[in-house]
Biopython code that builds the backbone (N, CA, C, O; Angstrom):
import numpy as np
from Bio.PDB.StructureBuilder import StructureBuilder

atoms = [
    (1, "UNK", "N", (0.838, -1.172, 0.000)),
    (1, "UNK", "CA", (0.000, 0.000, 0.000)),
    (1, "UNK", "C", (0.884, 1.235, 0.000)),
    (1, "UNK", "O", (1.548, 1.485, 1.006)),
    (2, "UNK", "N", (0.938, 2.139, -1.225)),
    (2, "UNK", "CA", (1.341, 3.523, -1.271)),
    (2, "UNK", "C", (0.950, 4.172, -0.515)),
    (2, "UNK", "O", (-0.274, 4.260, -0.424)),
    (3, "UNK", "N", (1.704, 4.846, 0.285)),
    (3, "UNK", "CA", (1.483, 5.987, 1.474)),
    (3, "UNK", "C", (2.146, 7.301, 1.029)),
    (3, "UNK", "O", (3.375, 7.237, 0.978)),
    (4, "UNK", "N", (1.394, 8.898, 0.579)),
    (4, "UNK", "CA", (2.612, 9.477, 0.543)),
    (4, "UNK", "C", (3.141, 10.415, 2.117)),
    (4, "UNK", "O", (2.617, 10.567, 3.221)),
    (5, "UNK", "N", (4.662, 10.967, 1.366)),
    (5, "UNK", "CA", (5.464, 10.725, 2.800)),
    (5, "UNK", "C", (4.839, 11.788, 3.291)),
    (5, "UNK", "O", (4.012, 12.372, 2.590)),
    (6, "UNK", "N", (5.056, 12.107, 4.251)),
    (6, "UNK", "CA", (4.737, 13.188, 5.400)),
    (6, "UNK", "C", (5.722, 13.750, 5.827)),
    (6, "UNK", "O", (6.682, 13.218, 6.384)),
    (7, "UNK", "N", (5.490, 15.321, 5.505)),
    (7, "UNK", "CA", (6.383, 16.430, 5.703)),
    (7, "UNK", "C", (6.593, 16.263, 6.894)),
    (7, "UNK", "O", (5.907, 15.735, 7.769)),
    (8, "UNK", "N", (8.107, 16.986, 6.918)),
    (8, "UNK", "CA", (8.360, 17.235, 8.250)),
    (8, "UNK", "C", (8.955, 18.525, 8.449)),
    (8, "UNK", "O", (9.870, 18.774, 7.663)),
    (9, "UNK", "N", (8.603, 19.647, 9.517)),
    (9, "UNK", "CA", (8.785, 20.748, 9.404)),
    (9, "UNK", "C", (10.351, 21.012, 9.650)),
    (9, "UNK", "O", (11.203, 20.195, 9.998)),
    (10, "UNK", "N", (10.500, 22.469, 9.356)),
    (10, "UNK", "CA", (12.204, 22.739, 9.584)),
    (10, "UNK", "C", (12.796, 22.184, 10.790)),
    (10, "UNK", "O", (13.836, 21.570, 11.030)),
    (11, "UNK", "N", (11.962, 22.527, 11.364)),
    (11, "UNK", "CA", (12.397, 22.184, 13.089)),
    (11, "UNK", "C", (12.976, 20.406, 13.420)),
    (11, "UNK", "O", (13.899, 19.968, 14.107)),
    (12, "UNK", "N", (11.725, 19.606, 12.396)),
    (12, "UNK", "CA", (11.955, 18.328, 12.776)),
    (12, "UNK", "C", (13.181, 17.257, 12.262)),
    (12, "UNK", "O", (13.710, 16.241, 12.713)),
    (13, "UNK", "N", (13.328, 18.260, 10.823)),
    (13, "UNK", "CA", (14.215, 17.346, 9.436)),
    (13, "UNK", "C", (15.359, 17.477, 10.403)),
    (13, "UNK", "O", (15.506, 18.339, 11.269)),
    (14, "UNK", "N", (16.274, 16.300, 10.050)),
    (14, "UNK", "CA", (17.058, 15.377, 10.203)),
    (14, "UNK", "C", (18.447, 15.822, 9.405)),
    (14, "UNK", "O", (18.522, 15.263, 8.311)),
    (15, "UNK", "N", (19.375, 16.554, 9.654)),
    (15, "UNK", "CA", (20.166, 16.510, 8.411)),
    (15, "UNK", "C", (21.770, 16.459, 9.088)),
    (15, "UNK", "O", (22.175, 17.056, 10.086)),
    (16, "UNK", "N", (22.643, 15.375, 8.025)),
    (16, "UNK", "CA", (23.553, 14.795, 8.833)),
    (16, "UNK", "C", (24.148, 14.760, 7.331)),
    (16, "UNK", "O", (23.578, 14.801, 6.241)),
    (17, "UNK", "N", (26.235, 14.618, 7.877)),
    (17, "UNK", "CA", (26.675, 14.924, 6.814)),
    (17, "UNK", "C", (27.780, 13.567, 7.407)),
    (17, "UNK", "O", (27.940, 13.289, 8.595)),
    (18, "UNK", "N", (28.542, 12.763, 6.066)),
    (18, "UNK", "CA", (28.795, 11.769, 5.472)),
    (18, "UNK", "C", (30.409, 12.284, 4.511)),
    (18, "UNK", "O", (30.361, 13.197, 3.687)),
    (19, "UNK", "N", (31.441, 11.682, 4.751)),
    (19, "UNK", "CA", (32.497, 11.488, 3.689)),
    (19, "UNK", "C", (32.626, 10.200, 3.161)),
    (19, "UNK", "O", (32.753, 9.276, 3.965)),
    (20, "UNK", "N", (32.618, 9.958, 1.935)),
    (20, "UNK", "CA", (32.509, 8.499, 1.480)),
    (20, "UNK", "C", (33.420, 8.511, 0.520)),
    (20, "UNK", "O", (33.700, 9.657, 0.167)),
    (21, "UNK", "N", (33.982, 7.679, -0.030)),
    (21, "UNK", "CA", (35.178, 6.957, -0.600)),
    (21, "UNK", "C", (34.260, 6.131, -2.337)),
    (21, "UNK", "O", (33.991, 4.978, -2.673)),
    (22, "UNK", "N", (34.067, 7.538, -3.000)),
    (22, "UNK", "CA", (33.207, 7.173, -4.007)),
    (22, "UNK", "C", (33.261, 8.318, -5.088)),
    (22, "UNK", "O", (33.642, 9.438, -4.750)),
    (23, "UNK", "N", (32.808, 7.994, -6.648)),
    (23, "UNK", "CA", (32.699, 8.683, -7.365)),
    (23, "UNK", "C", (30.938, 9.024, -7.095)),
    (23, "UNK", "O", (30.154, 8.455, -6.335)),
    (24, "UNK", "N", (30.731, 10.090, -7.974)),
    (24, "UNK", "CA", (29.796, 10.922, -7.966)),
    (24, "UNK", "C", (28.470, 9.464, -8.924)),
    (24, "UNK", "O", (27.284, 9.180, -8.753)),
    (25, "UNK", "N", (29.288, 9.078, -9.626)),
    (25, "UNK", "CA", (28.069, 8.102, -10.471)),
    (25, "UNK", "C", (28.385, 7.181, -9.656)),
    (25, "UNK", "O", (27.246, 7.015, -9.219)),
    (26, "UNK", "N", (28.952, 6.501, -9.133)),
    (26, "UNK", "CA", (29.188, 5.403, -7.974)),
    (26, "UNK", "C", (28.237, 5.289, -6.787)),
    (26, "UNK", "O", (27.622, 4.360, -6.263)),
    (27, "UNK", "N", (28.336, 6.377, -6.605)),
    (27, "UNK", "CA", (27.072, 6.678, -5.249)),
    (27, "UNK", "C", (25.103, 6.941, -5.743)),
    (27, "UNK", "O", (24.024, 6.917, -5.152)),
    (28, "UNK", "N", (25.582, 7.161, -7.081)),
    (28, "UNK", "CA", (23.943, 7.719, -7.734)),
    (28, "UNK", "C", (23.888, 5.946, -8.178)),
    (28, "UNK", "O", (22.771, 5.483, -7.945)),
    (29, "UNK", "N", (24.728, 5.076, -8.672)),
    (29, "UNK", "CA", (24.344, 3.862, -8.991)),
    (29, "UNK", "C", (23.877, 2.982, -7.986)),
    (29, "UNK", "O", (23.106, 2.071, -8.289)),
    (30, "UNK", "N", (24.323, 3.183, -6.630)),
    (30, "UNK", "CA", (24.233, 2.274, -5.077)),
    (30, "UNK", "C", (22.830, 3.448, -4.619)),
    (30, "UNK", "O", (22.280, 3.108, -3.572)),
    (31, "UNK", "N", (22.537, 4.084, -4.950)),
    (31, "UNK", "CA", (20.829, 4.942, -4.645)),
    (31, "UNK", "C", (20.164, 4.114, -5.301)),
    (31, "UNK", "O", (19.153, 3.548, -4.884)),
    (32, "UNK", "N", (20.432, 4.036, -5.877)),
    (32, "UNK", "CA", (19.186, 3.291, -6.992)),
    (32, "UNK", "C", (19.159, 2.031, -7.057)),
    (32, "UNK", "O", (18.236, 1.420, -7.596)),
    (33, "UNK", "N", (20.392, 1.356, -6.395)),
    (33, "UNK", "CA", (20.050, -0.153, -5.930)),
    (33, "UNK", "C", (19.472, -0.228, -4.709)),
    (33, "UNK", "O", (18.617, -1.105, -4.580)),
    (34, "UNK", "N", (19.755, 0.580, -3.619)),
    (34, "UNK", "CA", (18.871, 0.571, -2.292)),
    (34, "UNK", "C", (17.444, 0.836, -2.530)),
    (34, "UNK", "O", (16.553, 0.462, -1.767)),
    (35, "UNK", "N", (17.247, 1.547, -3.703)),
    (35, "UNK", "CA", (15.933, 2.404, -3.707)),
    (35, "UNK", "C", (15.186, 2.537, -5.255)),
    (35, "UNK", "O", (14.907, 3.647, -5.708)),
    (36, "UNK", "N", (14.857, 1.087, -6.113)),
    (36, "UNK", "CA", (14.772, 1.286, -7.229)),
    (36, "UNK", "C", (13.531, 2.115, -7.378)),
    (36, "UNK", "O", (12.589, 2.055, -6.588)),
    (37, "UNK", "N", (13.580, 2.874, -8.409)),
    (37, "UNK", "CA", (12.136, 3.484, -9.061)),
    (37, "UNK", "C", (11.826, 5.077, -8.085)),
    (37, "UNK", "O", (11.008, 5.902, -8.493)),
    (38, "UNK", "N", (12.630, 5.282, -6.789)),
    (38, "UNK", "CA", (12.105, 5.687, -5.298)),
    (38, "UNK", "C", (12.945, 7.123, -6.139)),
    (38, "UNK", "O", (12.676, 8.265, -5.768)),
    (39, "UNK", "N", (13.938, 6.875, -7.256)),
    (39, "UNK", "CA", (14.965, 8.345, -6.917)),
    (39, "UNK", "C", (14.912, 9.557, -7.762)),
    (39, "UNK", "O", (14.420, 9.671, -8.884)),
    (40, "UNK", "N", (15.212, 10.005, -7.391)),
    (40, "UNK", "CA", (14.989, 11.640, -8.896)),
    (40, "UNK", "C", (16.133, 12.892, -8.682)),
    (40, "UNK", "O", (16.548, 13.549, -7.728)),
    (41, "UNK", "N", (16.324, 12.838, -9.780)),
    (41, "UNK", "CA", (17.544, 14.448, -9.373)),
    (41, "UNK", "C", (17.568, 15.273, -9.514)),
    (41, "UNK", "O", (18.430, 15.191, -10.389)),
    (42, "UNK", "N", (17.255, 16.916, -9.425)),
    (42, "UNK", "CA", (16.980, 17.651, -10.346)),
    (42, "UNK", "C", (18.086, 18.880, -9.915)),
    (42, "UNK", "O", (18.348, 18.930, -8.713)),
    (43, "UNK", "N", (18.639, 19.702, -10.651)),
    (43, "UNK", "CA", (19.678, 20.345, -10.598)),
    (43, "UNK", "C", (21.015, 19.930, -9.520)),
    (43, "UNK", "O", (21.579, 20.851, -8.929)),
    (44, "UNK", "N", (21.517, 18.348, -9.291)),
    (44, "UNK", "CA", (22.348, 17.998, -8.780)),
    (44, "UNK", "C", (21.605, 17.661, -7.300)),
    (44, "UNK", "O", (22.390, 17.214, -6.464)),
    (45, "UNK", "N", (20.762, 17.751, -7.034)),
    (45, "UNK", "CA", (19.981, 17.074, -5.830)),
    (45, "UNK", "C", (19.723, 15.816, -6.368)),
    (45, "UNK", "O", (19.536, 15.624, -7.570)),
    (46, "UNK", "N", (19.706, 14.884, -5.437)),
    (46, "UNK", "CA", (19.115, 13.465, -5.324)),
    (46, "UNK", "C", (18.037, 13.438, -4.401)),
    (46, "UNK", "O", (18.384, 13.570, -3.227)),
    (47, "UNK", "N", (16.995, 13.321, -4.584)),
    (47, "UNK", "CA", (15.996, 12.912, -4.087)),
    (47, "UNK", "C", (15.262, 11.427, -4.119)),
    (47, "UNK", "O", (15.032, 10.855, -5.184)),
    (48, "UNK", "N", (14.955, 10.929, -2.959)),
    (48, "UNK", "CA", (14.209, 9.732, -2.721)),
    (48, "UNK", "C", (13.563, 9.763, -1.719)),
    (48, "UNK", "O", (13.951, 10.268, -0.666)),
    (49, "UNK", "N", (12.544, 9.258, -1.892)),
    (49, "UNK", "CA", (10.838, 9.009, -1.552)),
    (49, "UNK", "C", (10.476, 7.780, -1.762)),
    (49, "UNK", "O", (10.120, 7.374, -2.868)),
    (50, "UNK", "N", (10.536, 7.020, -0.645)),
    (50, "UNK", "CA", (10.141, 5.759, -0.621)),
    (50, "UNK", "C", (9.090, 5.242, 0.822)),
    (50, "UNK", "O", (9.383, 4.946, 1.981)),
    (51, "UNK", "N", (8.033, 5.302, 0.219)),
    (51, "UNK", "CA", (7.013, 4.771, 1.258)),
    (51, "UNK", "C", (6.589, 6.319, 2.464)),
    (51, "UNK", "O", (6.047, 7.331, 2.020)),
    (52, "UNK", "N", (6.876, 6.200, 3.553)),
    (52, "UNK", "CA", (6.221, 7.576, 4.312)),
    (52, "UNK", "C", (7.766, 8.092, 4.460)),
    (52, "UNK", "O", (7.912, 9.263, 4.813)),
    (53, "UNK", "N", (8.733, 7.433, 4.257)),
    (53, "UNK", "CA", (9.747, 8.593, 4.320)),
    (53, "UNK", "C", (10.592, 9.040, 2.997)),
    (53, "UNK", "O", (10.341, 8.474, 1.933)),
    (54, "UNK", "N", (11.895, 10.361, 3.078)),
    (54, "UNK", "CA", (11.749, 10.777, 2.122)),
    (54, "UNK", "C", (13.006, 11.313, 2.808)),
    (54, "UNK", "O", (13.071, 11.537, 4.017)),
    (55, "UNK", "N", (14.090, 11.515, 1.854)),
    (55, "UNK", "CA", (15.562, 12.368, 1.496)),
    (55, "UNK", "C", (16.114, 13.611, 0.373)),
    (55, "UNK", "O", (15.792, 13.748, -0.807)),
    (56, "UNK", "N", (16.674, 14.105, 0.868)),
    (56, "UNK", "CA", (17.534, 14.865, -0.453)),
    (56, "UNK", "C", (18.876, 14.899, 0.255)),
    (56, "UNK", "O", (19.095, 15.109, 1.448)),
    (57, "UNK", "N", (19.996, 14.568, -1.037)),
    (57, "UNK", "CA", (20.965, 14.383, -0.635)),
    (57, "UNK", "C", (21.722, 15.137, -1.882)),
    (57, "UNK", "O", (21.340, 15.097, -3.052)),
    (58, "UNK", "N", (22.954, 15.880, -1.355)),
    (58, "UNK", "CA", (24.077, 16.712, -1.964)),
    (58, "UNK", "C", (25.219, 16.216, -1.726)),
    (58, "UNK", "O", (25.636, 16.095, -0.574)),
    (59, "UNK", "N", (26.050, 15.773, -3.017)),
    (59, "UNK", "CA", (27.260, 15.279, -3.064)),
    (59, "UNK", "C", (28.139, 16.667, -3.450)),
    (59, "UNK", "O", (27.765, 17.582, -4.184)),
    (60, "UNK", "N", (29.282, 16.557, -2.808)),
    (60, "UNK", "CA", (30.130, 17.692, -3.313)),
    (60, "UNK", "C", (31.766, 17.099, -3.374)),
    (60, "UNK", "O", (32.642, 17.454, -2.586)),
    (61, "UNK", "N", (31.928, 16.236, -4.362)),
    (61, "UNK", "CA", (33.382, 16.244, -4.684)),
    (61, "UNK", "C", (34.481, 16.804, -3.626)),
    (61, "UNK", "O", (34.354, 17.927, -3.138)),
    (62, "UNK", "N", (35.490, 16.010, -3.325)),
    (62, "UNK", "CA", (36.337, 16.949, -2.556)),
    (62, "UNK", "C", (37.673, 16.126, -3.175)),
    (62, "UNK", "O", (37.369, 15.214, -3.944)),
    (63, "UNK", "N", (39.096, 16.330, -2.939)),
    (63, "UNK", "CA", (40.206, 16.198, -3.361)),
    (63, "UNK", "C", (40.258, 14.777, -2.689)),
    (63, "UNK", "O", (39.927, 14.586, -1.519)),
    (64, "UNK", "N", (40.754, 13.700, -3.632)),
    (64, "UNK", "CA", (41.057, 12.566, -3.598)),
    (64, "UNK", "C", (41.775, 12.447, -2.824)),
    (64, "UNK", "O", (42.667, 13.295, -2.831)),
    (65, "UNK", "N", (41.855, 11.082, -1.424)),
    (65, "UNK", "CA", (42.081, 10.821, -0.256)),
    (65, "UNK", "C", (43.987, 9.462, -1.026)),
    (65, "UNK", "O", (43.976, 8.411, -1.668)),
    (66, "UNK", "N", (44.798, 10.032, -0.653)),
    (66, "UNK", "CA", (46.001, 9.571, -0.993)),
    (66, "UNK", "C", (46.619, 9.046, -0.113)),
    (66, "UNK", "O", (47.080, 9.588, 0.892)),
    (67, "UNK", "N", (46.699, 7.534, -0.540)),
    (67, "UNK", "CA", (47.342, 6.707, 0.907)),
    (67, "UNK", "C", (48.409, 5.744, -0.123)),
    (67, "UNK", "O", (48.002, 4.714, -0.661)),
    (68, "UNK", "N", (49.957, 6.312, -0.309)),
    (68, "UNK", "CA", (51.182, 5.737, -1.383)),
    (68, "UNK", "C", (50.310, 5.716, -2.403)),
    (68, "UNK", "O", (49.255, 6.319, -2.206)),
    (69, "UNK", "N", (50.453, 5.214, -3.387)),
    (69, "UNK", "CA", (50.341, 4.989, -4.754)),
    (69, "UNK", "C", (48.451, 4.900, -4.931)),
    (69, "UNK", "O", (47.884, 5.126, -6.000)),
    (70, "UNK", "N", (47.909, 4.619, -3.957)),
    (70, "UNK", "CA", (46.445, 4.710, -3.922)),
    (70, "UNK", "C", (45.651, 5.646, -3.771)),
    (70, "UNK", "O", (45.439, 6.062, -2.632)),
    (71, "UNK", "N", (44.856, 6.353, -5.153)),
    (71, "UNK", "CA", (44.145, 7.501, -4.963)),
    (71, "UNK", "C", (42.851, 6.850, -4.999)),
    (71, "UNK", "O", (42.502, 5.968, -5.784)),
    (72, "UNK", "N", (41.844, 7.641, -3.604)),
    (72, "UNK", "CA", (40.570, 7.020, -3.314)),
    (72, "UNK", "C", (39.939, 8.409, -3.781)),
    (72, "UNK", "O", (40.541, 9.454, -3.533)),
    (73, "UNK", "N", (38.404, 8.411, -4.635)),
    (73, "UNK", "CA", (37.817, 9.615, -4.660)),
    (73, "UNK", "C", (37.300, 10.063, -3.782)),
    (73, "UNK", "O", (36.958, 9.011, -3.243)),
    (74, "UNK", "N", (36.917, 10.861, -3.116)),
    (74, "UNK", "CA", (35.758, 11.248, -1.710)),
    (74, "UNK", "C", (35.069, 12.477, -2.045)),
    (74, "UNK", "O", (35.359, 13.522, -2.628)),
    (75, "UNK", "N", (33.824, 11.873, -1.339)),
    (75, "UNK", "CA", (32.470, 12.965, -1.855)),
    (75, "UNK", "C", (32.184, 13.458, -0.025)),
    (75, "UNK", "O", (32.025, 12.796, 1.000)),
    (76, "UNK", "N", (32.223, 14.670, -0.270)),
    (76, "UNK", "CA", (31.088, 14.612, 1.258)),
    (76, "UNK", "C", (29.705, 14.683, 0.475)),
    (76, "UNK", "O", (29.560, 15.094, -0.677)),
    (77, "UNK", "N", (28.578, 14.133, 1.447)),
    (77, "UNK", "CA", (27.656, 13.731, 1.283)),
    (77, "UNK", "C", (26.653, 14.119, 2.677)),
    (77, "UNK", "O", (26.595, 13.604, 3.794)),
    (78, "UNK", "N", (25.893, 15.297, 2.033)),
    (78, "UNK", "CA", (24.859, 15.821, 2.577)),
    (78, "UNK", "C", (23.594, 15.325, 2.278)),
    (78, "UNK", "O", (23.187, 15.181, 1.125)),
    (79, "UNK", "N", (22.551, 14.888, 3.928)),
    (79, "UNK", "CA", (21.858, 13.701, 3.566)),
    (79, "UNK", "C", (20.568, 14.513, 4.458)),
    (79, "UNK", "O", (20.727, 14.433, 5.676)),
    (80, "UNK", "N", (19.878, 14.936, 4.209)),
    (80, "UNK", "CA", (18.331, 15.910, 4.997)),
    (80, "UNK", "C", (17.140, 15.223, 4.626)),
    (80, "UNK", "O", (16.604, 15.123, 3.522)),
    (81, "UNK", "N", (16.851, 14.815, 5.621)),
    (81, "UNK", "CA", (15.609, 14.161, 5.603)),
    (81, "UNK", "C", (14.254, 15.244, 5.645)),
    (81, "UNK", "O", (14.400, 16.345, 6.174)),
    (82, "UNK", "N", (12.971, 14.854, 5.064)),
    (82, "UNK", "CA", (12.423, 15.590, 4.505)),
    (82, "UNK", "C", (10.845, 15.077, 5.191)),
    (82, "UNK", "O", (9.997, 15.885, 5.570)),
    (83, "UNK", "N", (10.731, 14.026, 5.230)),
    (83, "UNK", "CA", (9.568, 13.277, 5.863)),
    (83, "UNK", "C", (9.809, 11.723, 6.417)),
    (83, "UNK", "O", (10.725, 10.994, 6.036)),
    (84, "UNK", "N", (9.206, 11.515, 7.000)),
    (84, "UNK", "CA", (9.009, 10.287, 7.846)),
    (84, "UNK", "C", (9.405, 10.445, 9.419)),
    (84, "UNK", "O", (9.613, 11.542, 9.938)),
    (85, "UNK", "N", (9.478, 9.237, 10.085)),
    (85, "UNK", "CA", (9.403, 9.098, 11.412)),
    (85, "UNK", "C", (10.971, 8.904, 11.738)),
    (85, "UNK", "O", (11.748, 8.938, 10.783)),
    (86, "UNK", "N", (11.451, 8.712, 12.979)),
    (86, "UNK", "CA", (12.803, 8.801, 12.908)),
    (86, "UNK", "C", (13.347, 7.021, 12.853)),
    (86, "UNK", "O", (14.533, 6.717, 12.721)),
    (87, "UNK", "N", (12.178, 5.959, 12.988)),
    (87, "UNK", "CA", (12.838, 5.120, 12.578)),
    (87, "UNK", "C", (12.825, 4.611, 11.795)),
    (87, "UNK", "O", (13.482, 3.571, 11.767)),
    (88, "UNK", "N", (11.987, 5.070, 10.542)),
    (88, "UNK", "CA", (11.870, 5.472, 9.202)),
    (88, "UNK", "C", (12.929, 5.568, 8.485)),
    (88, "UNK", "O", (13.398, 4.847, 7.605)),
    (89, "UNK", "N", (13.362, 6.848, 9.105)),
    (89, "UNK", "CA", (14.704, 7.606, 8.431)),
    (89, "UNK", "C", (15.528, 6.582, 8.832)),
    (89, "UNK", "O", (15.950, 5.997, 7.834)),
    (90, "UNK", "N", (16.019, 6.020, 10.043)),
    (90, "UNK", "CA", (17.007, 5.117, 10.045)),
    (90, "UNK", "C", (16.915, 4.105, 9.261)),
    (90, "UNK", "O", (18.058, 3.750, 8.972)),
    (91, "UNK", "N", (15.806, 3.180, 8.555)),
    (91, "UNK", "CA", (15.690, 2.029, 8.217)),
    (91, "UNK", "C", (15.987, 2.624, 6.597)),
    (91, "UNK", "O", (16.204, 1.866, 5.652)),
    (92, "UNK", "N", (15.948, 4.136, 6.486)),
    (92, "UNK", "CA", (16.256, 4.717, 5.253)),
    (92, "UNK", "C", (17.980, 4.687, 4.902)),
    (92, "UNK", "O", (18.483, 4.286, 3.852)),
    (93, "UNK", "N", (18.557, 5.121, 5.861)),
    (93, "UNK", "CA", (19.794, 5.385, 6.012)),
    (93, "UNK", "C", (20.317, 3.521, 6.286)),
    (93, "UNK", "O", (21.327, 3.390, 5.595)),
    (94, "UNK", "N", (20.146, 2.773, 6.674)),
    (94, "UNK", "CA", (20.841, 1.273, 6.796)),
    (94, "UNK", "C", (20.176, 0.460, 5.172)),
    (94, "UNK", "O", (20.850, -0.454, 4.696)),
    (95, "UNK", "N", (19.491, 0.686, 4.799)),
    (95, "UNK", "CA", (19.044, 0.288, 3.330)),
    (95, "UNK", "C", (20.137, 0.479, 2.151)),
    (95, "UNK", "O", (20.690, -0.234, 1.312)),
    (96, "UNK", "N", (20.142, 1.994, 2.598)),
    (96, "UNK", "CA", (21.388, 2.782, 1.403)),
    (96, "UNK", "C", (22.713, 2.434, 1.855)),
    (96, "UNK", "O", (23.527, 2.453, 0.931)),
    (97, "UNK", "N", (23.217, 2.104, 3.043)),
    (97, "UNK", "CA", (24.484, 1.733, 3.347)),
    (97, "UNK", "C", (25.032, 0.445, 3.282)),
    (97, "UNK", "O", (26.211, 0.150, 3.478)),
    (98, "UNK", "N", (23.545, -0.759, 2.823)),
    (98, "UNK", "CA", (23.538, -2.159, 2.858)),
    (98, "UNK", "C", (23.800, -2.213, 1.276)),
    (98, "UNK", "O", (24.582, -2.996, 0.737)),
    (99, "UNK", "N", (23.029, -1.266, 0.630)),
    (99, "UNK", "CA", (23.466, -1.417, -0.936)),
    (99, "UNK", "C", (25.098, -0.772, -1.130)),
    (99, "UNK", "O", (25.873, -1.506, -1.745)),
    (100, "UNK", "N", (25.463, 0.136, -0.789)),
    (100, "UNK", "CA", (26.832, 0.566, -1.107)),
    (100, "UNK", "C", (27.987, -0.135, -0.275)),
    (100, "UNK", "O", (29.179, 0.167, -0.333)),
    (101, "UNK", "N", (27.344, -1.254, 0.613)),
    (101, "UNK", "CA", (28.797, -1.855, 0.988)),
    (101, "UNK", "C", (29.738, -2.320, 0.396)),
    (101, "UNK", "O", (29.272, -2.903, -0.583)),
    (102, "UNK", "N", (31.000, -2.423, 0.414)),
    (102, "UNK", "CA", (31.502, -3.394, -0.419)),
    (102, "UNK", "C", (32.492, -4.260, 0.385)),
    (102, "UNK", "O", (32.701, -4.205, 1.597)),
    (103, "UNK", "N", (33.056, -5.063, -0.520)),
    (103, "UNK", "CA", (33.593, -6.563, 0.181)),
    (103, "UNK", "C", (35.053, -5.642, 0.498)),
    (103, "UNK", "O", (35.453, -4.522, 0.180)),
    (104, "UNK", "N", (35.505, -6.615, 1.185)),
    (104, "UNK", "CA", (36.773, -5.934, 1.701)),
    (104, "UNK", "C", (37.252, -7.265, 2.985)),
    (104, "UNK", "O", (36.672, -8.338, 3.153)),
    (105, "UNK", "N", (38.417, -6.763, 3.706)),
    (105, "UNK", "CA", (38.931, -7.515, 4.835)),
    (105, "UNK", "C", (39.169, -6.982, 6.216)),
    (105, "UNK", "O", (39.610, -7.722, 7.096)),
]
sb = StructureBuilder()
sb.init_structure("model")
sb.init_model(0)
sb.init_chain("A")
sb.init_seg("    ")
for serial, (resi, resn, name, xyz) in enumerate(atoms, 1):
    if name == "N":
        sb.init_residue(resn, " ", resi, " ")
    sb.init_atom(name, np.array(xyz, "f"), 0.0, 1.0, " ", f" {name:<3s}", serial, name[0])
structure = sb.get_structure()
């Protein structure tokens, strides 16, 4: 059952900021696996709306993270929640971090 989300006023939104170890299409490709059909972008915003809750998120490039011969890209990543409940938003935020994991040791 489609629910749409429910605003949440200035006072209530949620907004928390993120450095990640990613290209700019890297991170828009792992949105859209956490959240198929849910995403939309419009002048460099990402937006997703899925069920009663709801995001916009701003990537902003920053200077590649250099550890010897290994250049990692890094985005900070501005993430404002827009509607839903707060454990909403969390089950929003562990969705998107379950799709962008990657394997490692």
């Amino acid at each position: 059952m489609y629910t749409e989300p429910r605003a949440v006023s200035p006072v209530e939104a949620v907004s928390l900021e993120r450095e990640v170890s990613a290209h700019p299409k890297e991170f828009r490709h792992g949105l859209l696996l956490a959240f198929p059909g849910c995403v939309t972008e419009d002048s460099g915003t990402l937006r997703v709306a899925d069920g009663p809750a709801a995001m916009e998120i701003f990537l902003t490039p920053k200077a590649p993270r250099v550890i010897a011969a290994l250049r990692l890209p890094t985005l900070q990543v501005r993430i404002r929640f827009t509607a839903g409940t707060s454990a909403q938003q969390k089950e929003m935020l562990a969705r998107m971090d379950r799709a962008m994991h990657r394997g490692g040791g």
